[in-house]
KEZADO-953813 format. One record per atom (N, C-alpha, C): residue number from 1; x, y, z; atom name. Coordinates in nm, 3 decimals, padded with zeros to 5 digits. Layout:
% residues N
ATOM   num        px        py        pz   atome
ATOM   NUM         X         Y         Z      CA
...
This chain:
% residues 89
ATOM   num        px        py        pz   atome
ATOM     1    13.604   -09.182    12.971       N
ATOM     1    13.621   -09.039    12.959      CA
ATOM     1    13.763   -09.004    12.999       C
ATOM     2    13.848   -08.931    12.898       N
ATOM     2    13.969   -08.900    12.942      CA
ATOM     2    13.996   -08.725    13.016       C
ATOM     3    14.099   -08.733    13.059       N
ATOM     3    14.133   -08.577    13.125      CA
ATOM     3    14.183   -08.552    12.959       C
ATOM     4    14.141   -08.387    12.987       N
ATOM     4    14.218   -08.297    12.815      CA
ATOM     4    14.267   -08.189    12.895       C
ATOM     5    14.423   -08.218    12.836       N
ATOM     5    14.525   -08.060    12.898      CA
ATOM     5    14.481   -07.984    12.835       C
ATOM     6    14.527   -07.853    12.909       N
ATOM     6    14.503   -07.724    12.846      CA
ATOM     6    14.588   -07.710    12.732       C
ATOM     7    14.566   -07.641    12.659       N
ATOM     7    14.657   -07.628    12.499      CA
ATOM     7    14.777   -07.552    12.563       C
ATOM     8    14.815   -07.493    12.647       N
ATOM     8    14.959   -07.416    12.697      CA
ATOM     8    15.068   -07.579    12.731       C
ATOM     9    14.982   -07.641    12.867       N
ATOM     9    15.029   -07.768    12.835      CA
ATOM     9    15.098   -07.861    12.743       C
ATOM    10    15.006   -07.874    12.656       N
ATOM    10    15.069   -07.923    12.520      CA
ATOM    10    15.160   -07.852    12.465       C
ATOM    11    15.165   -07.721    12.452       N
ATOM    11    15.255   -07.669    12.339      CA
ATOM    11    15.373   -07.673    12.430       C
ATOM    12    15.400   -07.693    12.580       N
ATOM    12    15.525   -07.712    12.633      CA
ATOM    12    15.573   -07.828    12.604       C
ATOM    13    15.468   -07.939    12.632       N
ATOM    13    15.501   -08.072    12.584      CA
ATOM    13    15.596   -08.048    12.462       C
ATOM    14    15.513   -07.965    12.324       N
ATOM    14    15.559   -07.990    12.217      CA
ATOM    14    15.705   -07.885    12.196       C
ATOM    15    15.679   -07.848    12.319       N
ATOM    15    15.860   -07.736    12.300      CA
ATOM    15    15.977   -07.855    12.349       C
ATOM    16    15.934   -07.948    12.458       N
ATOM    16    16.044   -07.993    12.516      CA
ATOM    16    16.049   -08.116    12.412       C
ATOM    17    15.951   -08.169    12.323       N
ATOM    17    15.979   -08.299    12.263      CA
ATOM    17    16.073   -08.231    12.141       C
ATOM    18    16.042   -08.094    12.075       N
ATOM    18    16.146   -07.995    12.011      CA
ATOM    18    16.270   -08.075    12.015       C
ATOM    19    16.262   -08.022    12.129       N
ATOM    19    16.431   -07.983    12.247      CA
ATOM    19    16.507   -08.109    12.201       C
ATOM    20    16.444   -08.190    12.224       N
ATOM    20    16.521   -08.352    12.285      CA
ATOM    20    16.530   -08.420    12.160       C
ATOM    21    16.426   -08.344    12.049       N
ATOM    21    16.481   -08.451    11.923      CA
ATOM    21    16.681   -08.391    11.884       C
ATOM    22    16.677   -08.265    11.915       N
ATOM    22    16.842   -08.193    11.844      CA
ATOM    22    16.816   -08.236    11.742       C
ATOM    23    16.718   -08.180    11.628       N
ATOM    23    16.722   -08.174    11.528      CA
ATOM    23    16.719   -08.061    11.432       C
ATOM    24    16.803   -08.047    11.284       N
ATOM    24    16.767   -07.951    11.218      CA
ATOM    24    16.708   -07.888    11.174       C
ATOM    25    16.574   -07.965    11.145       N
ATOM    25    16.474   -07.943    11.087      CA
ATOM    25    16.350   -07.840    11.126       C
ATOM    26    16.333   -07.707    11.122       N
ATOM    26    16.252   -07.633    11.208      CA
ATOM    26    16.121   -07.670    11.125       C
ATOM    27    15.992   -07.691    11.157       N
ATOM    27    15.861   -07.725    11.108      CA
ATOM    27    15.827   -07.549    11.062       C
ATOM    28    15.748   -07.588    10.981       N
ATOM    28    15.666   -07.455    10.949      CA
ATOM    28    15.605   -07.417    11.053       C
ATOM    29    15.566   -07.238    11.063       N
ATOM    29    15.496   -07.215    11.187      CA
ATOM    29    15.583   -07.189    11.314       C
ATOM    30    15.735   -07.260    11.313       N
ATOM    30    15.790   -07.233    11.445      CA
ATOM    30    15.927   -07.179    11.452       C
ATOM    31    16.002   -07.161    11.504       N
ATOM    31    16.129   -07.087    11.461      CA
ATOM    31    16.249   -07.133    11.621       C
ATOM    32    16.365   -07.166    11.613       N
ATOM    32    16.443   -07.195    11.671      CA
ATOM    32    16.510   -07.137    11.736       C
ATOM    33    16.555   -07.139    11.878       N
ATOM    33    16.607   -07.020    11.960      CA
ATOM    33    16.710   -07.103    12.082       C
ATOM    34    16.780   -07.014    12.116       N
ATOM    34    16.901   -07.107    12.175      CA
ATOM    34    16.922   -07.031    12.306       C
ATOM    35    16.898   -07.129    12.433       N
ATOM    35    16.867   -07.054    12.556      CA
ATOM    35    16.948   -07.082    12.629       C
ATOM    36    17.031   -07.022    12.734       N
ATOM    36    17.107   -07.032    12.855      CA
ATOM    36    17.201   -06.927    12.868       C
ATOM    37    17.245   -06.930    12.977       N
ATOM    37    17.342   -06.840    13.029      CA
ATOM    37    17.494   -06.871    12.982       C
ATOM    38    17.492   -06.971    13.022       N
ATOM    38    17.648   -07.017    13.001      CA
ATOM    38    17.631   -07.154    12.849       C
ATOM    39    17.544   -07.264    12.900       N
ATOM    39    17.580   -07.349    12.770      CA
ATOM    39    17.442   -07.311    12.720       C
ATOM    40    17.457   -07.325    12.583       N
ATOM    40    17.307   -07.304    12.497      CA
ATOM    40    17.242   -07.454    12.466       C
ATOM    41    17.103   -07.465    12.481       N
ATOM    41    16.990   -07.521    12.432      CA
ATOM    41    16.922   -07.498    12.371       C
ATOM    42    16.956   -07.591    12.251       N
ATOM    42    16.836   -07.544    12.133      CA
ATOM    42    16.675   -07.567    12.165       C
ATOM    43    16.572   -07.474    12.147       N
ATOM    43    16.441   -07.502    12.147      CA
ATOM    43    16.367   -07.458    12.044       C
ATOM    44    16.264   -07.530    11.944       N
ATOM    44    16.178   -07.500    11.870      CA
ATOM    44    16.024   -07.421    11.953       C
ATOM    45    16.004   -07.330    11.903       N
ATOM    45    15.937   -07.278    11.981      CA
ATOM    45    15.783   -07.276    11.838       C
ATOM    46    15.709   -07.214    11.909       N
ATOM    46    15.569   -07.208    11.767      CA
ATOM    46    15.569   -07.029    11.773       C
ATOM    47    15.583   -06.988    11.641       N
ATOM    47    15.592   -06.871    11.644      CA
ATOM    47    15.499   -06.738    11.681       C
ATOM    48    15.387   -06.856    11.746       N
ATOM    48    15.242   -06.755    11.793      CA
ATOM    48    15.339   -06.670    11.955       C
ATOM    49    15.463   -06.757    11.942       N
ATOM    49    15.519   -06.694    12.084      CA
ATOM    49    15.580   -06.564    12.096       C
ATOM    50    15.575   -06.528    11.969       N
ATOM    50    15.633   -06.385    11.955      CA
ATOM    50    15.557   -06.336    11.957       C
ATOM    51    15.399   -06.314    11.978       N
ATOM    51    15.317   -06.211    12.021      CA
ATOM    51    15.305   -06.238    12.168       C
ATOM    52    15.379   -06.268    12.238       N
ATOM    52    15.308   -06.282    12.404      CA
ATOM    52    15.424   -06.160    12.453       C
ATOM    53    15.369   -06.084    12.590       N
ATOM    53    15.450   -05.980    12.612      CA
ATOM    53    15.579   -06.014    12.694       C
ATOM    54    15.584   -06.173    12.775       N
ATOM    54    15.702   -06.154    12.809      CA
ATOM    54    15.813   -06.245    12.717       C
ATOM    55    15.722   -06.305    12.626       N
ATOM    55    15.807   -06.368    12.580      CA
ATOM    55    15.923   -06.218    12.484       C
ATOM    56    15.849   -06.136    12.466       N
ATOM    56    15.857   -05.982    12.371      CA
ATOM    56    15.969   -05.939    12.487       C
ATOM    57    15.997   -05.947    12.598       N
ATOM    57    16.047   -05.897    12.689      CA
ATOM    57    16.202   -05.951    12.663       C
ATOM    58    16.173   -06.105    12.667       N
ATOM    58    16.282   -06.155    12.659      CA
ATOM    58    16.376   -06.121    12.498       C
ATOM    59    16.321   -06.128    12.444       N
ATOM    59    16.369   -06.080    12.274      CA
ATOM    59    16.445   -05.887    12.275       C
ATOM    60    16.366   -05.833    12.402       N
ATOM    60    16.438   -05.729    12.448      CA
ATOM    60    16.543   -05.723    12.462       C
ATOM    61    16.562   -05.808    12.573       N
ATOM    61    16.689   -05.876    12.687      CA
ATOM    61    16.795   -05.926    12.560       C
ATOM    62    16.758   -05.985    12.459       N
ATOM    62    16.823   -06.058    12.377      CA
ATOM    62    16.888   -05.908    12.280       C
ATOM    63    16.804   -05.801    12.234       N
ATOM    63    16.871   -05.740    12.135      CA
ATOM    63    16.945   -05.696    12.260       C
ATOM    64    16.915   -05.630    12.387       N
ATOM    64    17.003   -05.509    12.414      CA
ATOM    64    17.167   -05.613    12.511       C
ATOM    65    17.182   -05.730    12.497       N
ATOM    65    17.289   -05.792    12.538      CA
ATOM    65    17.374   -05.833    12.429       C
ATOM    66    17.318   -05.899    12.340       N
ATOM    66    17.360   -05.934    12.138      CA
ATOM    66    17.355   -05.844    12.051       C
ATOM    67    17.266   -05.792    12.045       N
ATOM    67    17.274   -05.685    11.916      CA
ATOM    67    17.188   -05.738    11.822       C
ATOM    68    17.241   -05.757    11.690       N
ATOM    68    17.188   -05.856    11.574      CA
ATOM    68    17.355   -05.945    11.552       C
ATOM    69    17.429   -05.993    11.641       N
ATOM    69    17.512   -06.027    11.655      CA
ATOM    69    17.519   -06.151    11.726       C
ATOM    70    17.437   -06.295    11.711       N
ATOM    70    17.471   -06.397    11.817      CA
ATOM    70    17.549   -06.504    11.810       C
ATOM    71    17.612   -06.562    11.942       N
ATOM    71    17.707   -06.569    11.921      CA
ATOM    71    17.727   -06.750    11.829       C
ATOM    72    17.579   -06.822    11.851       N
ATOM    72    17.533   -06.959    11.824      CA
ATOM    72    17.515   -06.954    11.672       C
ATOM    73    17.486   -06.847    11.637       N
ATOM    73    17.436   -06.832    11.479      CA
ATOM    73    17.280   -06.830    11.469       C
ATOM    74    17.215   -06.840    11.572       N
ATOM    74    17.085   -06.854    11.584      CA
ATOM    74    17.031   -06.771    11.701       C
ATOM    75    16.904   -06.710    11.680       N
ATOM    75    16.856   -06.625    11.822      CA
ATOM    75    16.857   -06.682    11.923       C
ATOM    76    16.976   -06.598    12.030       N
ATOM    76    17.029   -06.629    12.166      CA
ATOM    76    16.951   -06.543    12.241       C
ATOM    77    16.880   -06.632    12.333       N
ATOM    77    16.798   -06.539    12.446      CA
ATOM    77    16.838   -06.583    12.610       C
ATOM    78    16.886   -06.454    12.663       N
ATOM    78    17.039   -06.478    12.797      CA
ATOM    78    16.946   -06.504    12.883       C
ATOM    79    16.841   -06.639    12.898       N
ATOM    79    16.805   -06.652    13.008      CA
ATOM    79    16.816   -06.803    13.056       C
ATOM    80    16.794   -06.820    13.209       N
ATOM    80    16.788   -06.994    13.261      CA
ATOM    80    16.715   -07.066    13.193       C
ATOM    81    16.780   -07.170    13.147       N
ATOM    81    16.698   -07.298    13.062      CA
ATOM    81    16.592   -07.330    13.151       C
ATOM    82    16.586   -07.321    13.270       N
ATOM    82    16.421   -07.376    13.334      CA
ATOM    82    16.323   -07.214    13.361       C
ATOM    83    16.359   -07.135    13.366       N
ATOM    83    16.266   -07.024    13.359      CA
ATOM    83    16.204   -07.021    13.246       C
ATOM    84    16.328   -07.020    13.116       N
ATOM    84    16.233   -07.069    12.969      CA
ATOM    84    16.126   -07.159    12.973       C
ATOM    85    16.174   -07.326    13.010       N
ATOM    85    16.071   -07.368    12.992      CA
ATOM    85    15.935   -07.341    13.113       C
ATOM    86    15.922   -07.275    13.232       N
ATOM    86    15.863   -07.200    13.263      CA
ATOM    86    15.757   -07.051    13.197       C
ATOM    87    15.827   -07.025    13.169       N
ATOM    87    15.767   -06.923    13.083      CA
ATOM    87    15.699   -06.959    13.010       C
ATOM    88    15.735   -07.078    12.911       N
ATOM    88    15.657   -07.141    12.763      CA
ATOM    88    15.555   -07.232    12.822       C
ATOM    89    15.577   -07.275    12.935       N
ATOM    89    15.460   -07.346    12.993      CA
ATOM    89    15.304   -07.268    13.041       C
């Protein structure tokens, strides 16, 4: 009989294995976002994450510092790379 993570679990798993491939390729279903303060990290995220409210919070934080203006070419969200993956966990 094995232990089964919770599905939040996994989908962090599957944000940080994202992360670490640095690849172009975004999968269907998920959409790419580039996190930090000072250097950016790319993360594939699953797009069920845009209905959660803080993730909605942070996309706040993101228009009212960027605009529709970022500076990576890709949605920049001005927060700590480990609170992100916090959050997504």
């Amino acid at each position: 009989m094995g232990i089964h993570l919770p599905s939040m679990i996994l989908h962090a798993k599957q944000v940080l294995k994202f992360q670490s491939r640095n690849q172009l390729h975004v999968p269907k279903g998920h959409i790419a976002v580039y996190v930090g303060e000072t250097k950016k990290t790319r993360f594939v995220v699953p797009i069920s994450y845009l209905n959660h409210p803080c993730f909605l919070d942070l996309l706040g934080q993101a228009e009212e510092e960027f605009g529709f203006n970022h500076p990576v070419g890709g949605l920049t969200i001005p927060c700590d790379k480990d609170a992100f993956i916090d959050l997504t966990s």
